[in-house]
BAGU-35342 format. One record per residue (C-alpha): z, x, y. Coordinates in Angstrom, 2 decimals. Example, Ala and Ser with C-alpha at 12.3 -4.5 7.8 and 13.67 -1.06 7.14 Angstrom:
<r <7.80; 12.30; -4.50>>
<r <7.14; 13.67; -1.06>>
END
This chain:
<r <99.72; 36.71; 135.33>>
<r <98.53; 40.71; 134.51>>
<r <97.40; 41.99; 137.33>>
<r <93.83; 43.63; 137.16>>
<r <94.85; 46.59; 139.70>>
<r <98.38; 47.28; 138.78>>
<r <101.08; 47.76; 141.31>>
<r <104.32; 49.34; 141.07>>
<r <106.79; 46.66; 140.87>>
<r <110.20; 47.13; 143.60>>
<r <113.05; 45.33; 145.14>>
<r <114.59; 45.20; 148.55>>
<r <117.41; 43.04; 150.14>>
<r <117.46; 40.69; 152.94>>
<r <120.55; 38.98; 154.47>>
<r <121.71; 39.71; 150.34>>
<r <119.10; 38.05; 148.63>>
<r <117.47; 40.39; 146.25>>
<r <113.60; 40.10; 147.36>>
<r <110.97; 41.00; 144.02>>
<r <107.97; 43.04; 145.87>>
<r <104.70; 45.08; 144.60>>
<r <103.58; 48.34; 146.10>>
<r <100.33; 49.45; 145.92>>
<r <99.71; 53.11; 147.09>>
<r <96.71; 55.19; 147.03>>
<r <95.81; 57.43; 143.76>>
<r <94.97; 60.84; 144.26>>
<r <96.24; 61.81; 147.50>>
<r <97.99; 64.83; 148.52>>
<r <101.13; 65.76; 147.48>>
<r <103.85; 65.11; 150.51>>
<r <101.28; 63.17; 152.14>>
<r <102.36; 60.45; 154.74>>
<r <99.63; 57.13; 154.72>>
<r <100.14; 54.18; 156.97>>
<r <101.16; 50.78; 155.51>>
<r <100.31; 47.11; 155.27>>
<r <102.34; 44.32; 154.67>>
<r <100.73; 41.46; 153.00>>
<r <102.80; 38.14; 153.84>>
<r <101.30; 35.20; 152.17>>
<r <101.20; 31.35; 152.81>>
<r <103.64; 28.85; 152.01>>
<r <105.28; 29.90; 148.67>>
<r <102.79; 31.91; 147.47>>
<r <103.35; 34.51; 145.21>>
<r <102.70; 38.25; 145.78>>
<r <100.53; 38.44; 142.54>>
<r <98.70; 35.43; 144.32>>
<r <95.86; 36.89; 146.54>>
<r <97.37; 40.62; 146.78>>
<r <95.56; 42.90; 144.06>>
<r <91.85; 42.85; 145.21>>
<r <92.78; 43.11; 148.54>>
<r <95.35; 45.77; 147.84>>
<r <93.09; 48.09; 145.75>>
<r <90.60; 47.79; 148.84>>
<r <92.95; 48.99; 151.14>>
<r <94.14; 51.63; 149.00>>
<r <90.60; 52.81; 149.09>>
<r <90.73; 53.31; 153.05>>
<r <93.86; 55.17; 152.68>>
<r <96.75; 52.52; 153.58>>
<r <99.84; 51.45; 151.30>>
<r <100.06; 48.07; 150.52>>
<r <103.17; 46.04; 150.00>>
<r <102.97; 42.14; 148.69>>
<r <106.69; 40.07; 148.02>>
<r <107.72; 37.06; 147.24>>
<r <109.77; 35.11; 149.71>>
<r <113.07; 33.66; 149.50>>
<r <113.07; 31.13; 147.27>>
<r <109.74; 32.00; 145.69>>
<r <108.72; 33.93; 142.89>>
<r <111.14; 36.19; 141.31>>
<r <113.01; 36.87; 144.60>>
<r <116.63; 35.11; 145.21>>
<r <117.24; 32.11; 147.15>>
<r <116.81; 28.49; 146.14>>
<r <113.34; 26.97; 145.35>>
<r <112.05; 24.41; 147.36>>
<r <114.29; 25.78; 150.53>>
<r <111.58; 27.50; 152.11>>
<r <112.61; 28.41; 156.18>>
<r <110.67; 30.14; 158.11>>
<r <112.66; 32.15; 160.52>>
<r <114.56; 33.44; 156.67>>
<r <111.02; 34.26; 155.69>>
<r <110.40; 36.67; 158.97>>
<r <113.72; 38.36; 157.82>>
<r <112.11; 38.96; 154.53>>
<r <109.05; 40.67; 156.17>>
<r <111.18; 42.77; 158.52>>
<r <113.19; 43.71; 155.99>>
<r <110.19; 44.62; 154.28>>
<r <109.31; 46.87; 157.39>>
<r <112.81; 48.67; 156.48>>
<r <112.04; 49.27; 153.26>>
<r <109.06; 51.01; 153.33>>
<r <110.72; 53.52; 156.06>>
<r <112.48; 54.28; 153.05>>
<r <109.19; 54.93; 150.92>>
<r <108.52; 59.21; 151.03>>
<r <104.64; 57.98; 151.02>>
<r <104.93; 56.19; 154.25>>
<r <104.04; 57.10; 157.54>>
<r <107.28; 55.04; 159.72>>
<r <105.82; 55.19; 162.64>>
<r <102.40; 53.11; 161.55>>
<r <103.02; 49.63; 159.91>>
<r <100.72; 47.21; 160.13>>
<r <101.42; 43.08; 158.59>>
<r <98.62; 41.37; 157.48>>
<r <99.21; 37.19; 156.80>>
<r <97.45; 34.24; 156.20>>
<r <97.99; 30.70; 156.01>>
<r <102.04; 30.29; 157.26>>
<r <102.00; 34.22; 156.15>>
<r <99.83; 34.37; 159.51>>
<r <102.00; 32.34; 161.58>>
<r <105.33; 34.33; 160.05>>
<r <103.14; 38.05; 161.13>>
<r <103.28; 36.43; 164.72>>
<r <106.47; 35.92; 165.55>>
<r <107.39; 39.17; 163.38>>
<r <105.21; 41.82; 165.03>>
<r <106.64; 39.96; 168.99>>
<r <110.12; 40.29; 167.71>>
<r <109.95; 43.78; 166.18>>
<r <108.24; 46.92; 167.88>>
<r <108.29; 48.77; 164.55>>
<r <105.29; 46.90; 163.70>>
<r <102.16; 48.90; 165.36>>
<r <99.32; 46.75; 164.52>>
<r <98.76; 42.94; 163.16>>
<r <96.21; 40.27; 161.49>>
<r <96.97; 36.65; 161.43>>
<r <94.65; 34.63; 159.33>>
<r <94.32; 31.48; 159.57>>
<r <98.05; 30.60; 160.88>>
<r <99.45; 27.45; 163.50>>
<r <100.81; 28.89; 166.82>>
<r <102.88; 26.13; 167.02>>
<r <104.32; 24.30; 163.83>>
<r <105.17; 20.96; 165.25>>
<r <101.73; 20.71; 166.91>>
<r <100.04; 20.93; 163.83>>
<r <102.21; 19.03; 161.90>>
<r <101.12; 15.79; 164.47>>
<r <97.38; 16.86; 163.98>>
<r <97.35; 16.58; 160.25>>
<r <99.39; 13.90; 159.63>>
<r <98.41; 11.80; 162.79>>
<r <100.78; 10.56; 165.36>>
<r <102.05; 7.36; 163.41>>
<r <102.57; 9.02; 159.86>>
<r <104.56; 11.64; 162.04>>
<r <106.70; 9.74; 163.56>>
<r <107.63; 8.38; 160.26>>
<r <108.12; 12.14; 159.30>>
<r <110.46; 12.76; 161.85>>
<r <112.71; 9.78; 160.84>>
<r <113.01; 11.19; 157.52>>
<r <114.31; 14.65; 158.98>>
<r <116.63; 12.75; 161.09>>
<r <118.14; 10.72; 158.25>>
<r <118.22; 14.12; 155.73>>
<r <120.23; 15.95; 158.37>>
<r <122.28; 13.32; 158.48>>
<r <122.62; 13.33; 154.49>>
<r <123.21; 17.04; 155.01>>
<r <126.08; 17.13; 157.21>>
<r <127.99; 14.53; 154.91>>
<r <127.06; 16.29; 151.45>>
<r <125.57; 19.65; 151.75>>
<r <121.97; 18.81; 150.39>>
<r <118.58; 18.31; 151.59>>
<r <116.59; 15.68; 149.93>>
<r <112.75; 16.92; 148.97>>
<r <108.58; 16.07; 149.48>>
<r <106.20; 17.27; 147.76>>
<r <104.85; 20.18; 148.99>>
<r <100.83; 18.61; 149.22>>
<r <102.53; 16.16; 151.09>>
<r <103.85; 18.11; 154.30>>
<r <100.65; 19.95; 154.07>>
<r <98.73; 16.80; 154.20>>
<r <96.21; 18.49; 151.62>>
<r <92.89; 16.44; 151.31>>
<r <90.61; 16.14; 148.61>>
<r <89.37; 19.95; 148.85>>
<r <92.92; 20.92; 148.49>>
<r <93.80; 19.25; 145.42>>
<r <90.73; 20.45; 143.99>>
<r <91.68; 24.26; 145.20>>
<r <95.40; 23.76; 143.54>>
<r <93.60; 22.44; 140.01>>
<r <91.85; 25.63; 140.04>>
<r <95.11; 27.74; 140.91>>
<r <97.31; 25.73; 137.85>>
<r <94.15; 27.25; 135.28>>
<r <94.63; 30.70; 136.44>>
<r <98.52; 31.15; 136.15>>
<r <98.81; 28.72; 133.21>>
<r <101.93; 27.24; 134.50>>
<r <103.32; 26.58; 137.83>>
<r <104.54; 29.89; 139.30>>
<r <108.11; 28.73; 141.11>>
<r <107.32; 27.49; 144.47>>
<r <103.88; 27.70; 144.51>>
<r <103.29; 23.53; 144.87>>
<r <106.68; 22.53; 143.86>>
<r <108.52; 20.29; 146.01>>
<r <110.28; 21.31; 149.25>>
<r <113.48; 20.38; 151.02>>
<r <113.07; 18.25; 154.03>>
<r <115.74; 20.76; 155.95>>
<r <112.28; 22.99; 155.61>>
<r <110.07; 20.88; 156.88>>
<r <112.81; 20.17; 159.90>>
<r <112.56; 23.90; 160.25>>
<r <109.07; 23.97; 160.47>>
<r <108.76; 21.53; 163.04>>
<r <110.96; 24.02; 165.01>>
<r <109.13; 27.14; 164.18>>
<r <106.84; 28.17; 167.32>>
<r <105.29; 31.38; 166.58>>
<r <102.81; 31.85; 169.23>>
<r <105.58; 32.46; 171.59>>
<r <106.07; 35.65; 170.67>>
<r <102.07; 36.51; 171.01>>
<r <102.78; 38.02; 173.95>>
<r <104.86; 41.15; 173.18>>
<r <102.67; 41.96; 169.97>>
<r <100.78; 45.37; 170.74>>
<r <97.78; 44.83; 168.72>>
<r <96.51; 41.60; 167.56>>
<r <93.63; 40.35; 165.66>>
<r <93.43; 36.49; 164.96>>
<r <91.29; 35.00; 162.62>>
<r <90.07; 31.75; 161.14>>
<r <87.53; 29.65; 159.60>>
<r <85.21; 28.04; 161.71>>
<r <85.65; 24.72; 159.34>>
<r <89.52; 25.09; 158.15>>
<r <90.82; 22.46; 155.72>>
<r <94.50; 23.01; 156.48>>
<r <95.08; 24.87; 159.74>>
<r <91.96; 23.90; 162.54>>
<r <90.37; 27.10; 164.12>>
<r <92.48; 25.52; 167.57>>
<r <95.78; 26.72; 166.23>>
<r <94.32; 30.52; 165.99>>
<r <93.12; 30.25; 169.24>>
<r <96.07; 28.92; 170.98>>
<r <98.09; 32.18; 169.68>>
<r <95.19; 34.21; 170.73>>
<r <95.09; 33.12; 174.11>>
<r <99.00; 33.70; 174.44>>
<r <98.16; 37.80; 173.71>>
<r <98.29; 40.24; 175.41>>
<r <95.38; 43.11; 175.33>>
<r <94.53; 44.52; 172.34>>
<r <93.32; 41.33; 170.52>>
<r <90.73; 39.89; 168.89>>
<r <89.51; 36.82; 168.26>>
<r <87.25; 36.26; 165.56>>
<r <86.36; 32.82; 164.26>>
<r <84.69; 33.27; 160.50>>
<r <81.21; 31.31; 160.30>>
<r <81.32; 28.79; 157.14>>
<r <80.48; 30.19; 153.53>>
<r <79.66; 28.85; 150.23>>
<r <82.59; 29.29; 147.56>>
<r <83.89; 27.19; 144.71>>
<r <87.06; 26.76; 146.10>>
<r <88.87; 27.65; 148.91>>
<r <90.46; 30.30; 147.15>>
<r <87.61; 31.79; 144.88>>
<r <87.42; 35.04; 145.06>>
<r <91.41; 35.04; 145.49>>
<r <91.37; 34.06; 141.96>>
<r <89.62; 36.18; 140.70>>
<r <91.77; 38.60; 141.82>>
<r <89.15; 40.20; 143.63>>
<r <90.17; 39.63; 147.31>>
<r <88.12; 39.11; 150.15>>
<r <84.07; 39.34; 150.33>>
<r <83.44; 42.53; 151.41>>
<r <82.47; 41.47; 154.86>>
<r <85.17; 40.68; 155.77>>
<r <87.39; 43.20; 154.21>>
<r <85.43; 45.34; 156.64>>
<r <86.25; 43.61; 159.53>>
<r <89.71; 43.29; 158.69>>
<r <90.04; 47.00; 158.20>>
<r <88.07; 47.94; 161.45>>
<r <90.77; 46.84; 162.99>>
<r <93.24; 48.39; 160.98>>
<r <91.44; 51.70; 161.27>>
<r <91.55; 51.77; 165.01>>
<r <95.19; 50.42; 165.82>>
<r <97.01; 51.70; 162.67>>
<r <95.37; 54.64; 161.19>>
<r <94.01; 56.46; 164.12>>
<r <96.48; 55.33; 166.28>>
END
């Protein structure tokens, strides 16, 4: 997929798996100038030329760096597809933090993380565990992974979810592999959803890897043990976010890692708009509506860039 605001196009390592990233920096700055720096972690396997560019070229405009990636097992980056674990993601990001100490345009001592979807649960636990992170949004993201897992799926559909975990760990410790789902199924995507993915398989043409593939059950075990929101408490600045009418994460998960925050944070629960699909504008490549790009970097601007 060619991006429509190109981005220059890096690696990094974490725990020795080469990780493929894009780095978006403002044009036309001054020479030797420092800028602070957003990373952009997305949801579960999603690619950095997913949702990144329109986004990117916004932030650009305010005077951050921008850095997308693809996880682990996703994308271009190393690891095995369909093994998707979330604490091996957060290494990903915080080596991503690491890397762009390295960068000459980057101001070290301001970077921000920016996720949605798991991206925003991942951006939780991160910015707790790791005080080089100065500022955070999580979109959209589930405080607690095994509580949401019972909300979508119900309580007798997840009992029969746990069985299968029990049984593949089992299978695991006698030959070394994970059986896998589908990833629609974990997710428990609706109708809405499967609409939102037809519309993502006509823009890239082909299944990007990991992007709706199947997923090992060792993931989803690890998701069931991933509890973000209790880290909430050590993050210095936090902004949470979510759609007032959410189709995969409820509004309740953002507000049960807001409530476990300290001061700064925000809470801001989006009112219900009218888009083709859940990812329209995404798409498009155009990122958010501007409205809330605004919000987004209100925040930004006062615990990041002015900090």
């Amino acid at each position: 997929m060619e991006l429509v605001y190109p981005a220059e196009k890096v690696f990094y390592y974490a725990d020795g798996q080469r990780i493929a990233a894009l780095l978006w920096a403002p044009q036309g700055g001054e020479e030797g100038r420092r800028y602070p720096a957003v990373i952009v972690a997305r949801g579960f396997g999603a690619n950095k030329e997913f949702v990144t560019p329109g986004f990117a070229r916004d932030l650009n405009q305010a005077g951050y760096v921008v850095l997308g990636f693809d996880y682990r097992g996703v994308g271009e980056s190393g690891g095995e597809t369909g093994r998707l674990i979330p604490m091996e993601h957060c290494e990903d990001i915080r080596c991503a933090v690491t890397y762009l100490q390295t960068r000459p345009e980057v101001d070290v001592g301001r970077i921000g993380l920016f996720g949605d979807s798991i991206g925003a649960s991942y951006v939780v636990w991160v910015a707790g565990m790791d005080d080089r992170v100065k500022c955070t949004i999580s979109v959209g993201g589930a405080g607690d992974c095994r509580r949401w897992t019972k909300l979508v799926w119900g309580y007798e559909k997840y009992m029969k979810l746990v069985e299968l975990v029990k049984e593949d760990r089992k299978q695991r410790v006698l030959t070394g592999k994970s059986g896998c789902i589908p990833v629609n199924q974990y997710l428990a995507w609706g109708e809405q959803e499967t609409k939102d993915w037809a519309e993502i398989v006509k823009v890239f043409g082909t299944r990007p890897r990991s992007v709706g593939g199947p997923i090992t059950i060792e993931t989803v075990e690890k998701f069931l043990e991933f509890v973000p929101e209790e880290q909430a408490h050590r993050i210095r600045a936090l902004m949470v976010s979510s759609a007032a009418v959410s189709v995969v994460v409820p509004p309740e998960e953002s507000i049960a890692i807001y409530e476990k925050a300290r001061e700064p944070k925000r809470l801001w629960i989006q009112e219900p708009r009218v888009t083709p699909t859940r990812y329209g504008s995404h798409l498009g490549q155009e990122g958010y509506p501007d409205y809330i790009t605004q919000e987004y970097l209100s925040w930004l601007d006062q615990h990041l860039k002015d900090a």
